[in-house]
N, C-alpha and C positions, 0 to 999 in steps of 0.2 A: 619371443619364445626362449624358454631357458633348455641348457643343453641336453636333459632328457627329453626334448619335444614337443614338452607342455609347456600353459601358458605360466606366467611368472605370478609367483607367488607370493605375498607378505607375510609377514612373522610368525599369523594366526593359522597359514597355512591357506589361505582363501585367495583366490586369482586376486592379483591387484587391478587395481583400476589404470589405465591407457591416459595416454596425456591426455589424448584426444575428450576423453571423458570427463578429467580432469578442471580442461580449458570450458568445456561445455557447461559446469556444472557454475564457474564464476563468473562466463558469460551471462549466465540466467541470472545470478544471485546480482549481478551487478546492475541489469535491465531491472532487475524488478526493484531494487533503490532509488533506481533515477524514476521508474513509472509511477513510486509512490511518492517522493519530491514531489514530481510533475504536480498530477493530480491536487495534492493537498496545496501546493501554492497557488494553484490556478481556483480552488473551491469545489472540485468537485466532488468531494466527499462531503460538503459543510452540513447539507440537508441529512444525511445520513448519522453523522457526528451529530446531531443538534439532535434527531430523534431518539437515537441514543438516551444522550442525556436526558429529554423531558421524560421520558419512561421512567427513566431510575431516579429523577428530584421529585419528578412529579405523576406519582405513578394515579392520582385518582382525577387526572385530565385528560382528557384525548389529546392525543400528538397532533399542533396543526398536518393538514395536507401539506406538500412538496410546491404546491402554485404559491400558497398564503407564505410558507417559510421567504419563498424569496420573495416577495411583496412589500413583505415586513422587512424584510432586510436593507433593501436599495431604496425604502422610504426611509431607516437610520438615515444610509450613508446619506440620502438627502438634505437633509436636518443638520448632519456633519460633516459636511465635506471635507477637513482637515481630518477624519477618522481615517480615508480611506489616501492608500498610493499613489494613485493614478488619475 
């Protein structure tokens, strides 16, 4: 509280924002770094990302389904096992 009563104000004149708000806002920003990391290293956006792209390279074929994408996929990695990490 500033000593007229009210809450405390910034430059613009507009209530500032509370640490509390503050800490909360790079809490989130931070979670959601690490859940997009996650996600992308682990694959689970690949089918997504892969649909994507066939649309926009190849807009006059239908997108395989989500079953065929990985089918096709971990029959590669079969073929190459030195492609994949793990």
């Amino acid at each position: 509280m500033s000593a007229h009563g009210g809450a405390f104000r910034g430059p613009d004149g507009r209530p500032a924002e509370t640490l509390g708000a503050l800490v909360g806002r790079g809490v989130r920003r931070v979670w959601s770094s690490v859940r997009w990391f996650v996600t992308s290293m682990m694959g689970d956006t690949a089918y997504a990302t892969y649909a994507e792209h066939h649309r926009r390279v190849h807009p006059d074929t239908p997108v395989p389904d989500e079953r065929t994408f990985w089918r096709e996929r971990f029959a590669e990695q079969d073929r190459t096992p030195g492609s994949r990490c793990c």
